[in-house]
C-alpha positions as CSV (number, residue, x, y, z in Angstrom):
1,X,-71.8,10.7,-12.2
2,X,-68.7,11.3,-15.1
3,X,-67.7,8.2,-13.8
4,X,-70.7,5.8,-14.4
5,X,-70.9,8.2,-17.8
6,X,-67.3,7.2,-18.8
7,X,-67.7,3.9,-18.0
8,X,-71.0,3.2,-19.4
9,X,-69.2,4.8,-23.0
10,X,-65.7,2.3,-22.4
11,X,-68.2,-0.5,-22.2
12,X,-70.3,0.3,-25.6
13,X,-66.9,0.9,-27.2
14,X,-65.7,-2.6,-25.9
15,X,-69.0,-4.4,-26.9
16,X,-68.5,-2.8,-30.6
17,X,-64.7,-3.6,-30.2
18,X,-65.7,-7.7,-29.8
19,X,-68.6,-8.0,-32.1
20,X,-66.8,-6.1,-35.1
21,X,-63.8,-8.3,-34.7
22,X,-66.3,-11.5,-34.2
23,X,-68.3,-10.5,-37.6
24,X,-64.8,-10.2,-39.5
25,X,-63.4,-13.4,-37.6
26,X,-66.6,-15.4,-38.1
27,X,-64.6,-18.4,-38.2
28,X,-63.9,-18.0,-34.5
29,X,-67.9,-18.7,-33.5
30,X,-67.8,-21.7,-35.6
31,X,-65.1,-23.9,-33.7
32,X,-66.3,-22.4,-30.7
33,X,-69.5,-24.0,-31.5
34,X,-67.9,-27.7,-32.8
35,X,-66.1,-27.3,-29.3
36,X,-69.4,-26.6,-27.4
37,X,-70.9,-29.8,-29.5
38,X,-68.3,-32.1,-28.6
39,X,-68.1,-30.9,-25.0
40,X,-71.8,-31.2,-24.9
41,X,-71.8,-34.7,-26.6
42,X,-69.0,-35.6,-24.4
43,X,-70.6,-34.9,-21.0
44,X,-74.2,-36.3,-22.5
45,X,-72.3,-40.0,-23.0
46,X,-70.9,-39.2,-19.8
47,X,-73.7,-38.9,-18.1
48,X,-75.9,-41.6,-19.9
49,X,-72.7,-44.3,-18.4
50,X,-73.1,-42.9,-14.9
51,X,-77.0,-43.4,-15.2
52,X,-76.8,-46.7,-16.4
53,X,-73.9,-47.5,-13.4
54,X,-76.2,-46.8,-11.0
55,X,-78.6,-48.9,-12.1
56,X,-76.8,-51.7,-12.1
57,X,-75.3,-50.9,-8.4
58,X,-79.1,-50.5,-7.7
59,X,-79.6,-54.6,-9.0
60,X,-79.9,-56.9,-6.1
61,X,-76.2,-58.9,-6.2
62,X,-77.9,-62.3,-7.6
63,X,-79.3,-60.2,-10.8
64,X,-76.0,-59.1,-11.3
65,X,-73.6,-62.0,-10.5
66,X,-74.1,-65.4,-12.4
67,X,-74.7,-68.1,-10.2
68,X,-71.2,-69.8,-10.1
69,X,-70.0,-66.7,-9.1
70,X,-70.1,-65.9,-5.5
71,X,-71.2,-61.9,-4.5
72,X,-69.1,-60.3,-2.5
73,X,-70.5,-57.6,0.2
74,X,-69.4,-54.7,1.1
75,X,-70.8,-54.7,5.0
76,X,-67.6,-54.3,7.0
77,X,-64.1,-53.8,6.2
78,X,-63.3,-57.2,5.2
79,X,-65.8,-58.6,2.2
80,X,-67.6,-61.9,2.6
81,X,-68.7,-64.1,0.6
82,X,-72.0,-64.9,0.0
């Protein structure tokens, strides 16, 4: 029971420890914010390229290819050309 009471204090005391040092190093949350945006932003574009990727995979070959330009399928382990 000292033990969880001990503990319990040491944690408090850490808690105060990191927000006192965050309010007089404010600076700190704010890049870790612009880092968080531009992480965020990042994997957003990210994810918008992979979306529209898989659309276009999900095109039938003859939307995608022009006409002079023969499709190639991926059915066996050699391609053919359609």
């Amino acid at each position: 029971m000292l033990l969880l009471v001990v503990s319990e204090a040491m944690a408090i005391a850490a808690v105060s420890a990191v927000l006192s040092w965050l309010v007089t190093n404010w600076w700190v949350l704010v890049v870790l914010g612009a880092c968080a945006a531009v992480g965020g932003a990042w994997w957003f574009h990210r994810f918008q390229q992979q979306q529209a990727w898989e659309r276009v995979q999900q095109q039938p070959c003859a939307t995608r290819c022009r006409s002079w330009m023969p499709c190639i399928t991926r059915t066996s382990s050699t391609p053919s050309v359609t």
